[in-house]
MDAnalysis code that builds the backbone (N, CA, C; Angstrom):
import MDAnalysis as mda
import numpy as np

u = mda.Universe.empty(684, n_residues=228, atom_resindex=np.repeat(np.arange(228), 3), trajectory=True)
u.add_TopologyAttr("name", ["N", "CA", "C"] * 228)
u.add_TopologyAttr("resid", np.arange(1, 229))
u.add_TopologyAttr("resname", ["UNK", "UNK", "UNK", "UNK", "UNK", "UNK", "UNK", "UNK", "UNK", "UNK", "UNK", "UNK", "UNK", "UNK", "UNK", "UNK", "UNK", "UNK", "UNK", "UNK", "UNK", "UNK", "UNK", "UNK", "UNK", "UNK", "UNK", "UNK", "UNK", "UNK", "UNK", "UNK", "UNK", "UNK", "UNK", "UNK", "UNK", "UNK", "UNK", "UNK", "UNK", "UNK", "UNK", "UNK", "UNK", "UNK", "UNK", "UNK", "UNK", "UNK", "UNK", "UNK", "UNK", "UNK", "UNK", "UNK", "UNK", "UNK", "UNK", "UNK", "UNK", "UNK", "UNK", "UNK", "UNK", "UNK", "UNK", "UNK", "UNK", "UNK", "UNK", "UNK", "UNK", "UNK", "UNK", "UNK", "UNK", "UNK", "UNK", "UNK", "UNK", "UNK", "UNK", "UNK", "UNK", "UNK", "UNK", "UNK", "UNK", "UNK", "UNK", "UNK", "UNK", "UNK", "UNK", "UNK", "UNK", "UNK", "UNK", "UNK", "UNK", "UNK", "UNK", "UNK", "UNK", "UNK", "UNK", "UNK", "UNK", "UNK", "UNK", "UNK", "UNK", "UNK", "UNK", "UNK", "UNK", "UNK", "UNK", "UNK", "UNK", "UNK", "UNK", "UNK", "UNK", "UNK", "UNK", "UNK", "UNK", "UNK", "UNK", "UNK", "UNK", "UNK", "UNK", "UNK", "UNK", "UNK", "UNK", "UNK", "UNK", "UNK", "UNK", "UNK", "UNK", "UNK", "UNK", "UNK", "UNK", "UNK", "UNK", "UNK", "UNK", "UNK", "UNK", "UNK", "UNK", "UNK", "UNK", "UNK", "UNK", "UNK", "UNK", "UNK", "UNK", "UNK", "UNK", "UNK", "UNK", "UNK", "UNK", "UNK", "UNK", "UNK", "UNK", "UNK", "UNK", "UNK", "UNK", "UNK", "UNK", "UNK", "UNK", "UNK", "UNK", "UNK", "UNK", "UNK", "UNK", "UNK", "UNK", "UNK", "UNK", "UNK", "UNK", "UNK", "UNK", "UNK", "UNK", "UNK", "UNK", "UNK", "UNK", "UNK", "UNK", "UNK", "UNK", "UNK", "UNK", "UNK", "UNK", "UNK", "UNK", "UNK", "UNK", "UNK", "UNK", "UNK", "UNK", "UNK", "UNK", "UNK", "UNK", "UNK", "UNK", "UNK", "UNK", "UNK"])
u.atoms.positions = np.array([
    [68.464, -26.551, -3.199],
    [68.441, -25.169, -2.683],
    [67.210, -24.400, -3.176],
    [67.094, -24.440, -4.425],
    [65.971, -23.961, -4.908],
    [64.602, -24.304, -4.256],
    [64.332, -25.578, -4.079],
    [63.275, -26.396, -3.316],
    [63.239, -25.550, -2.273],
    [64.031, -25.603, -0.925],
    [64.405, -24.949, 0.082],
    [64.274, -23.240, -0.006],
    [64.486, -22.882, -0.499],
    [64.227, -21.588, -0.745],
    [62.663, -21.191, -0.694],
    [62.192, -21.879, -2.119],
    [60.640, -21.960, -2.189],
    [60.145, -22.217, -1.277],
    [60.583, -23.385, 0.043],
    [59.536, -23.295, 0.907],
    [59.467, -22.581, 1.932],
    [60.588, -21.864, 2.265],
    [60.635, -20.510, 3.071],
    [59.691, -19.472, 3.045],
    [59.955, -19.183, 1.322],
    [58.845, -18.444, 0.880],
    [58.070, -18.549, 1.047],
    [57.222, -20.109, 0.947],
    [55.861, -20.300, 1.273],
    [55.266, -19.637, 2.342],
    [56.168, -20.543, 3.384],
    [56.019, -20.063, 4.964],
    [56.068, -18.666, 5.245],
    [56.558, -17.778, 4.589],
    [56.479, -16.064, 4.576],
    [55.380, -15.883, 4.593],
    [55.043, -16.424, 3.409],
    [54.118, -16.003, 3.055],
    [52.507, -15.863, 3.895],
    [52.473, -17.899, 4.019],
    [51.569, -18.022, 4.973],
    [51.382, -17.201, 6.614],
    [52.385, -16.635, 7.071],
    [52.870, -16.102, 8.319],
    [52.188, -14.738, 8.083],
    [52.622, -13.942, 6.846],
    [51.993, -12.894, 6.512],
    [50.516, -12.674, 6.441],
    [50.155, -14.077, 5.443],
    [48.167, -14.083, 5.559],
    [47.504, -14.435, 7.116],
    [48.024, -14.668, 7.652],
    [47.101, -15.067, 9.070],
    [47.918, -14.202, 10.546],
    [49.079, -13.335, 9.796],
    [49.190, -11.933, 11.023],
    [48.637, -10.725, 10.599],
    [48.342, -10.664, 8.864],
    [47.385, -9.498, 8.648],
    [46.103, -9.447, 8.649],
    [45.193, -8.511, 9.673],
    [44.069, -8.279, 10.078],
    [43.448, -7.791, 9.487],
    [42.165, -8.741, 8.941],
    [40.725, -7.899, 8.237],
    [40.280, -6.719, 8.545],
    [40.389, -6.235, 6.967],
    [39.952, -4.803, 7.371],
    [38.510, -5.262, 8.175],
    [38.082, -3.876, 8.734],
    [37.068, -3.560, 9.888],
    [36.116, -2.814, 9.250],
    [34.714, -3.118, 9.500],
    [33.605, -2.035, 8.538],
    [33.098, -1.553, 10.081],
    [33.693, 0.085, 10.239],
    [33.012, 0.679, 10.933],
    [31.427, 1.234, 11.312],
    [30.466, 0.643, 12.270],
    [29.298, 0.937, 12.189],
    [29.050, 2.323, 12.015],
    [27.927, 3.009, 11.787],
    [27.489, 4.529, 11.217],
    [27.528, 5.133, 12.557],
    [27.984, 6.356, 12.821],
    [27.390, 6.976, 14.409],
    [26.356, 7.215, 14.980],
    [26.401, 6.173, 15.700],
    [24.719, 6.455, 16.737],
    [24.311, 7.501, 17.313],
    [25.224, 8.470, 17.731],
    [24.668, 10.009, 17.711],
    [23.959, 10.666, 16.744],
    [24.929, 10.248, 15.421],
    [24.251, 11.273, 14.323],
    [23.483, 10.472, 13.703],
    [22.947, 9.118, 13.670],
    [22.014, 8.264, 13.488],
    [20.506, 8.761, 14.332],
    [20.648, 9.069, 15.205],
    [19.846, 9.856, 16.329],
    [19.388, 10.614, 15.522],
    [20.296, 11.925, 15.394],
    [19.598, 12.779, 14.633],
    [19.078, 12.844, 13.170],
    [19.622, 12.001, 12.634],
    [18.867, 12.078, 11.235],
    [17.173, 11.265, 11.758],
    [17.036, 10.462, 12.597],
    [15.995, 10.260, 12.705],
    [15.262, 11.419, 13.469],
    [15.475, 12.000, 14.211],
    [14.405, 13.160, 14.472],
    [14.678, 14.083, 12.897],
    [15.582, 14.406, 11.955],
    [14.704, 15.095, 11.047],
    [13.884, 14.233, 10.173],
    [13.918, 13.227, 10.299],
    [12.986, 12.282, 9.492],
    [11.884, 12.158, 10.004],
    [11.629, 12.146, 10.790],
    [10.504, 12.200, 11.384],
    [9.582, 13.869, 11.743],
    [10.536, 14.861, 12.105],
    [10.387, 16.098, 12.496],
    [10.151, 16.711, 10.763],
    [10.546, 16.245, 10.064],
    [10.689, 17.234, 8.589],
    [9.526, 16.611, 7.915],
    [8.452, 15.584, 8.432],
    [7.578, 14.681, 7.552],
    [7.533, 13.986, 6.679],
    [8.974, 13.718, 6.668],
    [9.229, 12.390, 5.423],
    [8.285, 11.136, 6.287],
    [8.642, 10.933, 7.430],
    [8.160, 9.935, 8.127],
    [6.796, 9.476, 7.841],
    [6.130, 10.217, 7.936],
    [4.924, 10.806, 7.629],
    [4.185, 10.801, 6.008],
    [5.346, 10.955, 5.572],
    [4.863, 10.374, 3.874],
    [5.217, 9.548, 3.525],
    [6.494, 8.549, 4.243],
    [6.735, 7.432, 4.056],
    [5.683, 5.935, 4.248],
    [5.096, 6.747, 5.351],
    [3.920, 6.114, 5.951],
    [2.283, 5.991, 4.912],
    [2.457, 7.119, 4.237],
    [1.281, 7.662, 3.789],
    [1.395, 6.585, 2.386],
    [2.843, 6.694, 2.059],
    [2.729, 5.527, 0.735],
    [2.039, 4.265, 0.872],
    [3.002, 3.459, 2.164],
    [2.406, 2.266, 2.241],
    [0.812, 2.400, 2.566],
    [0.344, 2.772, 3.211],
    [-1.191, 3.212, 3.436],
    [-2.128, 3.533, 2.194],
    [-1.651, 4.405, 1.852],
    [-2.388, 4.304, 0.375],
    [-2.835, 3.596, -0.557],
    [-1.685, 2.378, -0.557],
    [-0.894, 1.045, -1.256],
    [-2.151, 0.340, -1.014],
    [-2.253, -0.236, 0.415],
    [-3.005, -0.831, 1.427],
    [-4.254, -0.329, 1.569],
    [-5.090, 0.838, 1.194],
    [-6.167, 1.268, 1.339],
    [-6.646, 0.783, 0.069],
    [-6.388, 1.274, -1.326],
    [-6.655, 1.007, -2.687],
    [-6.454, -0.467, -3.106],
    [-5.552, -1.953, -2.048],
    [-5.886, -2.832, -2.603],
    [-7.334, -3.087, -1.398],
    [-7.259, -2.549, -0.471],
    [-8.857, -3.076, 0.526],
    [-10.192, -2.595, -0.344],
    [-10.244, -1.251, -0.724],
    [-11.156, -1.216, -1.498],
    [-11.578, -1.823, -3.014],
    [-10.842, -2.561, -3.230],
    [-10.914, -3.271, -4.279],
    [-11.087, -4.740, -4.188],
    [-10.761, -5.079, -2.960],
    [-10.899, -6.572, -2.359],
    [-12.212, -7.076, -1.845],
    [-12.487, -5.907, -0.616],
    [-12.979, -6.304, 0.181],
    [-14.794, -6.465, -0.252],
    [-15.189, -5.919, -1.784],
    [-16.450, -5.986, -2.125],
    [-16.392, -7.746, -2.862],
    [-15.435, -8.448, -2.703],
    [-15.255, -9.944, -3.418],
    [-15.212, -10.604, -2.723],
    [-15.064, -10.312, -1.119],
    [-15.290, -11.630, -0.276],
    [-16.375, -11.902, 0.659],
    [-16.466, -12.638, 1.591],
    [-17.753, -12.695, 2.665],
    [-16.928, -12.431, 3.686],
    [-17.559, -11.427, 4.730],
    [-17.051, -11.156, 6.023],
    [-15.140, -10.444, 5.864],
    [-15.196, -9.774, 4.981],
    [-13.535, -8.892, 4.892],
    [-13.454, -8.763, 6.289],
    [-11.518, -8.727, 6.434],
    [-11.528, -8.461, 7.624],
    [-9.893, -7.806, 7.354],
    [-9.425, -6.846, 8.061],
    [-8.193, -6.230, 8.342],
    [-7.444, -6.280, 9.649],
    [-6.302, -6.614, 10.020],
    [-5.460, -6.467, 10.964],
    [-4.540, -5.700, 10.994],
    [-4.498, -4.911, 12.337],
    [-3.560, -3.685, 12.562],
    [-2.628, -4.121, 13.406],
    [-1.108, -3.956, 13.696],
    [-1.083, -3.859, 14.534],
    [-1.033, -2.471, 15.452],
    [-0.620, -2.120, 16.935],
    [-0.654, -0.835, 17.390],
    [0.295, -0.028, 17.411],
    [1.374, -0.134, 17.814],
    [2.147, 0.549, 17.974],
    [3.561, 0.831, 16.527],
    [3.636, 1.689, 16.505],
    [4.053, 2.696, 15.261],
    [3.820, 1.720, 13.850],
    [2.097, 1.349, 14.318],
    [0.891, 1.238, 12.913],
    [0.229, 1.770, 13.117],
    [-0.528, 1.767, 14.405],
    [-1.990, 2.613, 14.507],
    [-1.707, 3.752, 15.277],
    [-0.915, 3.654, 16.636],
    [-0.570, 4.554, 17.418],
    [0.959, 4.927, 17.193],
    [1.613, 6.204, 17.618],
    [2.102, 6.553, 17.296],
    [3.253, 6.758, 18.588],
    [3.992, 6.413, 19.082],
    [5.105, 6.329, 20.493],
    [6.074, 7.407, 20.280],
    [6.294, 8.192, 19.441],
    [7.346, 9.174, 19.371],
    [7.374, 10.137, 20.656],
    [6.900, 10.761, 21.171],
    [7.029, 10.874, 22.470],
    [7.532, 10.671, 23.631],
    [7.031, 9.303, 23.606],
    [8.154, 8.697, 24.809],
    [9.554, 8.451, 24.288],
    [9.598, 7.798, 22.457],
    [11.023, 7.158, 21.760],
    [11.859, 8.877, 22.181],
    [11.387, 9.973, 21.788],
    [12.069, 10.890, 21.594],
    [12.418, 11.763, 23.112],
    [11.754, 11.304, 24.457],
    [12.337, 11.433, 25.861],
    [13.055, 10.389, 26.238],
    [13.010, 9.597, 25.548],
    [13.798, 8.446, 25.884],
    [15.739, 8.263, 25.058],
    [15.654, 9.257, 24.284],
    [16.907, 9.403, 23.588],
    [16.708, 7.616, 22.717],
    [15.464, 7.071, 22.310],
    [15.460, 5.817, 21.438],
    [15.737, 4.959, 22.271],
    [15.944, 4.966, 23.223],
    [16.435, 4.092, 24.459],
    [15.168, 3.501, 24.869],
    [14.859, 2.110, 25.420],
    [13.683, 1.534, 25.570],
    [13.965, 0.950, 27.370],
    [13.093, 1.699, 28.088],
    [13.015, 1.151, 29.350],
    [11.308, 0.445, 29.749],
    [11.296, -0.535, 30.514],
    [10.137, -1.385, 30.176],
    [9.522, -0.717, 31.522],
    [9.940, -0.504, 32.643],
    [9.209, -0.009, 34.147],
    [9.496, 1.644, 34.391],
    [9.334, 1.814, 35.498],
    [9.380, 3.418, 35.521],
    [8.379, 4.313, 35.236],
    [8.234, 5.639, 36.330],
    [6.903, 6.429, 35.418],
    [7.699, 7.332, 34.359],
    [6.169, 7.671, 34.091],
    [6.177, 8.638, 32.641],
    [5.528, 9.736, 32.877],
    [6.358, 10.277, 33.607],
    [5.719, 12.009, 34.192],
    [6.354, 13.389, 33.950],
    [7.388, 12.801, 33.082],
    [7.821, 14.539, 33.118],
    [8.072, 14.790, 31.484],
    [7.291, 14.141, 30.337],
    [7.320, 14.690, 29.055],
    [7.262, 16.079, 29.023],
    [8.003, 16.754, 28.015],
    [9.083, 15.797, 26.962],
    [10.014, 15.162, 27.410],
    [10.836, 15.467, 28.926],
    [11.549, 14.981, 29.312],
    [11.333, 13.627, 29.815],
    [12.489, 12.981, 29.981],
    [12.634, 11.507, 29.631],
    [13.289, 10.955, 31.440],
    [13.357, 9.422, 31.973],
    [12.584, 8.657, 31.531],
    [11.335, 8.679, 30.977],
    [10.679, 7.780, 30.166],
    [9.572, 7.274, 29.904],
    [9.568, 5.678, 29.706],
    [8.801, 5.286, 31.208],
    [9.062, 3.445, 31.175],
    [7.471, 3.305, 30.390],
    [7.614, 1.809, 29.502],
    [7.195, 1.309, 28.450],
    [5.695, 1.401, 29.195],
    [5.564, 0.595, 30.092],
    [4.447, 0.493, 30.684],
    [3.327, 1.631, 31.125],
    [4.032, 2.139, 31.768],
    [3.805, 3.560, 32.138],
    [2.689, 4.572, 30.993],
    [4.206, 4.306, 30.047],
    [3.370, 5.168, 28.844],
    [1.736, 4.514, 28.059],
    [2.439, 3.275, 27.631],
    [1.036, 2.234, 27.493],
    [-0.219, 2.310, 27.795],
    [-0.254, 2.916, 29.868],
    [-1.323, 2.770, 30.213],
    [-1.824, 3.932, 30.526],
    [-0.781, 5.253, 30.373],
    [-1.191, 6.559, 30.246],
    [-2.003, 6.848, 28.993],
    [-2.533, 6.010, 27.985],
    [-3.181, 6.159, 26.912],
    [-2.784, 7.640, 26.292],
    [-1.665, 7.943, 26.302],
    [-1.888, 9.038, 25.376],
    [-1.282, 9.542, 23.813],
    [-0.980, 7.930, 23.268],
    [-0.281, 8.377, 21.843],
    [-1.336, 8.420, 21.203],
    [-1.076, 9.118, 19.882],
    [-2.150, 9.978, 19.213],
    [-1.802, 8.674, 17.485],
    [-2.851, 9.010, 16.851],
    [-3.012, 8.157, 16.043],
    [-2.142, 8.470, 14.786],
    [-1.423, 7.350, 14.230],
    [-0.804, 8.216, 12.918],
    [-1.610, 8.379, 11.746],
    [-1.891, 9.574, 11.185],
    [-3.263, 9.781, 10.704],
    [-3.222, 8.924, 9.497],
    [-2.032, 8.481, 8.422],
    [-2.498, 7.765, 7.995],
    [-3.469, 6.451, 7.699],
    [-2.749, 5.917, 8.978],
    [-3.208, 4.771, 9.268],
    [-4.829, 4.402, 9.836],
    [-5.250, 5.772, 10.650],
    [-6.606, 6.591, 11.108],
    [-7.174, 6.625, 9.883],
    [-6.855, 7.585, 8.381],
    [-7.748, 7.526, 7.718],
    [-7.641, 6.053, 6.772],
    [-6.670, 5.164, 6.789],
    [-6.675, 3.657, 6.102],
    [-8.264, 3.137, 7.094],
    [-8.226, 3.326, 8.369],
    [-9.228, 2.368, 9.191],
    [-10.016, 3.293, 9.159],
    [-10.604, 4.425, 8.745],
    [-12.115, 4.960, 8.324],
    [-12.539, 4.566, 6.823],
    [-11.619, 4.211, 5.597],
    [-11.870, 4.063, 4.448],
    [-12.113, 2.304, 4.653],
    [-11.726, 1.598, 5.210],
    [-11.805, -0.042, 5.708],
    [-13.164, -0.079, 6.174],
    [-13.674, 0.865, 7.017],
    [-14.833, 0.527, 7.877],
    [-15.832, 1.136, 7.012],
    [-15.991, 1.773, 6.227],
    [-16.833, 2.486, 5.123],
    [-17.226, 1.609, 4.032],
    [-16.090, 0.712, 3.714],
    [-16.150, -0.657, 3.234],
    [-16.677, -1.316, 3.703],
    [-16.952, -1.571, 4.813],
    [-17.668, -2.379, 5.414],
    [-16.695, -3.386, 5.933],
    [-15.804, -3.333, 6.322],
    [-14.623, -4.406, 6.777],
    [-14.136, -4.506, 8.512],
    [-14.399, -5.257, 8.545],
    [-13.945, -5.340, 10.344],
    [-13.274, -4.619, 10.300],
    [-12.112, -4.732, 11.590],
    [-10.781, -4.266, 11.820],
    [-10.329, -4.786, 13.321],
    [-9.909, -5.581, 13.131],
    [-9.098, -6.473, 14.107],
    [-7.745, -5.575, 14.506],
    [-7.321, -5.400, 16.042],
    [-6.278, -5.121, 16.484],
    [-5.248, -6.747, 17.172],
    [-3.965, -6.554, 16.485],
    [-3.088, -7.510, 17.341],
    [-2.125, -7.099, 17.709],
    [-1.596, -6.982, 19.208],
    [-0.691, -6.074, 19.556],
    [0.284, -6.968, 20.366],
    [1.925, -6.324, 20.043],
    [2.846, -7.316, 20.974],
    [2.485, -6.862, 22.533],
    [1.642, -5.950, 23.018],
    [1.512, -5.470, 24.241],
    [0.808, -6.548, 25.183],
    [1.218, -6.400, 26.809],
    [0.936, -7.608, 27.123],
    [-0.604, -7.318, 28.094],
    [-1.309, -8.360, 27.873],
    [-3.156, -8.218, 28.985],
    [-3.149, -6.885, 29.840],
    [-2.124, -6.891, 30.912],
    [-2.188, -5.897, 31.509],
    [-2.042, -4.831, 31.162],
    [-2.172, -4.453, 29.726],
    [-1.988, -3.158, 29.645],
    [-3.369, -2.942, 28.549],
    [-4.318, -3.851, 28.503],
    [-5.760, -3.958, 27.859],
    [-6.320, -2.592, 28.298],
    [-6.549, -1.975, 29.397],
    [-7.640, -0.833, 29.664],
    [-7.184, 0.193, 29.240],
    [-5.666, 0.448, 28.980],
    [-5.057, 2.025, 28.985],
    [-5.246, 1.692, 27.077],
    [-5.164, 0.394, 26.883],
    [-4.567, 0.577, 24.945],
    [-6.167, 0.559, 24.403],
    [-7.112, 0.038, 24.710],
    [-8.547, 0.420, 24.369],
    [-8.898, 1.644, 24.699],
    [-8.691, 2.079, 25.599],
    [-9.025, 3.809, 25.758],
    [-8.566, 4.301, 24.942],
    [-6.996, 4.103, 24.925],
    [-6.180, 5.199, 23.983],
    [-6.854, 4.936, 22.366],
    [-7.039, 3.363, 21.983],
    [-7.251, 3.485, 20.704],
    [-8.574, 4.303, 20.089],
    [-9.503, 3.903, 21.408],
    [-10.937, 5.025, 20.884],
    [-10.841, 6.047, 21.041],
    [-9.886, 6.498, 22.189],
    [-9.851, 7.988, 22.348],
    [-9.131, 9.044, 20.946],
    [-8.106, 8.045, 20.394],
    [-7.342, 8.374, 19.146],
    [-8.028, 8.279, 18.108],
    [-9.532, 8.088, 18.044],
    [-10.278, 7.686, 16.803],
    [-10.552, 6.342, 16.392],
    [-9.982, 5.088, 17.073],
    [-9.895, 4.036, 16.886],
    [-11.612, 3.554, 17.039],
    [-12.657, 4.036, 16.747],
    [-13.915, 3.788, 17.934],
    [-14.404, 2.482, 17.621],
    [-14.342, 1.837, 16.691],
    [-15.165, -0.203, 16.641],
    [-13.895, -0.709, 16.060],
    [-14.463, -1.786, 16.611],
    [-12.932, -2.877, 16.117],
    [-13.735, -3.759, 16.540],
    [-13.131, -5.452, 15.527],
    [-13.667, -6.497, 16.188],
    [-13.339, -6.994, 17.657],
    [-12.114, -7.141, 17.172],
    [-11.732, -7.440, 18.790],
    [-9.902, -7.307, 19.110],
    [-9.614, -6.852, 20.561],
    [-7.665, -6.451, 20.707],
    [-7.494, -7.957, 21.435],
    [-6.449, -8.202, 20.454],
    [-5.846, -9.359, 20.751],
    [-4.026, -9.061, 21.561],
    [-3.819, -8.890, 22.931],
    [-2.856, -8.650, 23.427],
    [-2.145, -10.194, 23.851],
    [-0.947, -10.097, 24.563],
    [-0.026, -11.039, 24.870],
    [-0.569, -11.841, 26.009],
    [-0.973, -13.114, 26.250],
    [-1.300, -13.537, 27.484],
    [0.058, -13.740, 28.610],
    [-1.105, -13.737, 30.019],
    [0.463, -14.047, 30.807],
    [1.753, -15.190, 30.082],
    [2.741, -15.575, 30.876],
    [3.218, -16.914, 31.023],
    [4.423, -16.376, 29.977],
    [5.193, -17.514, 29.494],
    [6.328, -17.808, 28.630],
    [5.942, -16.457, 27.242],
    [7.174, -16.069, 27.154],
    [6.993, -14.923, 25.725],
    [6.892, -16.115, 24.890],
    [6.160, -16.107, 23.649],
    [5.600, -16.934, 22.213],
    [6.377, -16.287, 21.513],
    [7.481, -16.754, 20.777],
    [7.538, -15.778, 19.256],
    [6.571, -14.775, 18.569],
    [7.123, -13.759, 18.197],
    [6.072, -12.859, 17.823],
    [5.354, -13.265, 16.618],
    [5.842, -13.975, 15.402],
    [5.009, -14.250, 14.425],
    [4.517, -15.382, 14.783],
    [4.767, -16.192, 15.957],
    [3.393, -17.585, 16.014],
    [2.590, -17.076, 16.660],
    [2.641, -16.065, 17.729],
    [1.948, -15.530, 18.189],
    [0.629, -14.757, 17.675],
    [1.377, -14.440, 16.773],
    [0.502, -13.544, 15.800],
    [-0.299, -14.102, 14.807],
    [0.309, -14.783, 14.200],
    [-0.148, -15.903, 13.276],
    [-1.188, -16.963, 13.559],
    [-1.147, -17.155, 15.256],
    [-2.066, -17.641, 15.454],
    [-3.496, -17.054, 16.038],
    [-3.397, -16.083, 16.516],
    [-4.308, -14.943, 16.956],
    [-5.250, -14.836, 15.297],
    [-3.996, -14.468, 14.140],
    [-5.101, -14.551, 12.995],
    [-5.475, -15.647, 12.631],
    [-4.968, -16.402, 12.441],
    [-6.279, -17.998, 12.229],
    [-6.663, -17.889, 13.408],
    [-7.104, -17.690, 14.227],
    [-8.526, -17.545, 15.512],
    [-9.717, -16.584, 14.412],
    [-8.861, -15.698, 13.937],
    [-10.212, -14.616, 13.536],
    [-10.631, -15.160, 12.355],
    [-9.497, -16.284, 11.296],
    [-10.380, -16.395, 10.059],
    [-11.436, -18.391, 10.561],
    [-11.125, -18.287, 11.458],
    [-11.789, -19.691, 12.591],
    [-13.405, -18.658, 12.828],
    [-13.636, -17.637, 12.918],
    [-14.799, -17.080, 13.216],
    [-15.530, -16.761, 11.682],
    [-15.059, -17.062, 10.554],
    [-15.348, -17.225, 9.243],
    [-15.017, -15.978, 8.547],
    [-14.254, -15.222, 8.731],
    [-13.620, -13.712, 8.408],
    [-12.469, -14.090, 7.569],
    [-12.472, -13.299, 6.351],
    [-11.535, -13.428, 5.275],
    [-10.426, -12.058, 5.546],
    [-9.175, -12.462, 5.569],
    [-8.214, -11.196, 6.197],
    [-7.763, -11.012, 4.869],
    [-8.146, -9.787, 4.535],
    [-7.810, -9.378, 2.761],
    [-6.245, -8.414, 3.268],
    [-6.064, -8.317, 4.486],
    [-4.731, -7.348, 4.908],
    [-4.029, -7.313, 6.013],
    [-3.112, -7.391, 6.294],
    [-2.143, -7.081, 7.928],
    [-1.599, -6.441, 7.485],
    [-1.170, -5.510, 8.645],
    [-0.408, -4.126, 8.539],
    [0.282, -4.412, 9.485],
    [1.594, -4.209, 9.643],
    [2.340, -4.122, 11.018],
    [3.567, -3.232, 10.675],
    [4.457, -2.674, 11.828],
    [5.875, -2.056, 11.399],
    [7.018, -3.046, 11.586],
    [7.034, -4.139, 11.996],
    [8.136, -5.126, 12.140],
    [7.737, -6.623, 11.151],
    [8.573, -6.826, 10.684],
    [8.569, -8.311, 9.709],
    [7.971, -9.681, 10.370],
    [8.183, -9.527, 11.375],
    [6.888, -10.415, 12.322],
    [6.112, -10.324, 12.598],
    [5.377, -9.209, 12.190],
    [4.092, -9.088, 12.681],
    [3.032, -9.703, 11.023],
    [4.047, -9.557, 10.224],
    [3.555, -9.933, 9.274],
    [3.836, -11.507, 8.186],
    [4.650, -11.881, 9.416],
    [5.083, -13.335, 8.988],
    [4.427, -15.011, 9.571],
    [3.686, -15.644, 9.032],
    [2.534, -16.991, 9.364],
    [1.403, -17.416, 8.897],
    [1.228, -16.325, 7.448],
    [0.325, -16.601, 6.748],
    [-0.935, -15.683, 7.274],
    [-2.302, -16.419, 7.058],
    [-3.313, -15.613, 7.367],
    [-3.999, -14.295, 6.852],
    [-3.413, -14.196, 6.234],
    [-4.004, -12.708, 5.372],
    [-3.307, -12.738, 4.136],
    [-4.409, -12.192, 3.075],
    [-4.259, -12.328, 1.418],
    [-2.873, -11.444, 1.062],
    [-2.779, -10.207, 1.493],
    [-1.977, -9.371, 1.665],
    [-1.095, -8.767, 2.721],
    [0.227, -8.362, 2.577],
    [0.515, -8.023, 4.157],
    [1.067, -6.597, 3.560],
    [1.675, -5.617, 4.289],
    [1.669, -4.417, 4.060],
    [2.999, -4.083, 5.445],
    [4.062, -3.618, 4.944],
    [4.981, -3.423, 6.181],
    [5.155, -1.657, 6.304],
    [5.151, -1.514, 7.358],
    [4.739, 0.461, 7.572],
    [6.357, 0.621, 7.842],
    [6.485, 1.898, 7.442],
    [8.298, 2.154, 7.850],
    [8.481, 2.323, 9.159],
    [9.502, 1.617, 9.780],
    [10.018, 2.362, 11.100],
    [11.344, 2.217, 11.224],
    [11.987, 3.006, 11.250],
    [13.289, 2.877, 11.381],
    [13.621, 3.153, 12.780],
    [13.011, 2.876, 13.809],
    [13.687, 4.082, 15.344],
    [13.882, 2.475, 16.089],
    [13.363, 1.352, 15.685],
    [13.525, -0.002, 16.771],
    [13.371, -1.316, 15.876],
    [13.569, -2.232, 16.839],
    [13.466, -3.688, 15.962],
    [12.450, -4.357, 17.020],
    [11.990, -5.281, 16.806],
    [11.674, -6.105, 17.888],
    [11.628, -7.548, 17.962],
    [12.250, -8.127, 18.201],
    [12.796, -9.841, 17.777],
    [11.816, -10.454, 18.097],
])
């Protein structure tokens, strides 16, 4: 009886562990996730968050770049060199790839659209990192996830934003999407293949800075997107 008993129990027991449901970790609210990013951005933390890593990244280039032959730096463009809040913030963070971009502030704003409207403005950190680089005497290579066709609007915009010499913009060719860090990774061994030592990459996503190729890498804050 005793035996019998005990294994009842067991069976309670077990019945109990696999009908009671794991607790649940509720995600944060994407509304009010929304808004803490416009005051983060609107209040200039963004902006000094930015200014750290830059700083970081300026003071090891000037210290590097008088020890090698042919220094060279990689940017990438978008929320490193240029700045998309504009469209992110008519867009409610929402990312549409087609569509025009005609009624800022108000939103749509399709990806393309905006791209080739050249009109994001430079984040000045990053503007004065690539005047203290070029004073150095250091290239400055652009590599951007943006794709060929959108080459004439992102060279305008970058000189028009202050961007004015660069070695050369390395965009997405037609055909099959590449992973973004082989992609990238291989674009920079092309530039250290031209005998250029990359003392730095800068990018805002972890792939832009993942495949080697540069002495240092430097990740800029962005909290408003990901990009796989």
């Amino acid at each position: 009886m005793i035996k019998r008993a005990f294994l009842i129990a067991a069976f309670a027991l077990a019945a109990c562990a696999t009908t009671t449901p794991a607790p649940q970790t509720v995600p944060a609210n994407l509304g009010l996730l929304k808004r803490e990013l416009v005051v983060f951005y609107e209040s200039g933390a963004y902006e000094r968050a930015f200014a750290a890593v830059a700083e970081e990244a300026s003071a090891w280039i000037a210290a590097r770049a008088p020890l090698v032959e042919r220094p060279a730096i990689v940017l990438d463009i978008d929320e490193t060199a240029l700045s998309n809040w504009p469209q992110m913030r008519a867009n409610d963070f929402g990312y549409f790839t087609d569509g025009p971009c005609e009624a800022l502030p108000r939103g749509p704003c399709g990806a393309v659209a905006w791209e080739n409207s050249g009109r994001a403005e430079a984040i000045a950190p990053a503007l004065a990192l690539y005047h203290a680089a070029r004073a150095a005497g250091v290239t400055v290579f652009f590599i951007t996830g943006r794709h060929e066709a959108q080459r004439e609007g992102t060279e305008r915009n970058l000189r028009e934003a202050g961007y004015t010499e660069f070695g050369s913009l390395t965009l997405r060719a037609p055909g099959p999407r590449q992973p973004t860090a082989e992609y990238k990774s291989a674009a920079r061994a092309a530039i250290e293949a031209q005998g250029y030592t990359i003392i730095a990459n800068l990018g805002d996503q972890p792939n832009d800075l993942e495949g080697g190729h540069a002495e240092r890498t430097f990740l800029m804050p962005n909290p408003f997107y990901a990009v796989p």
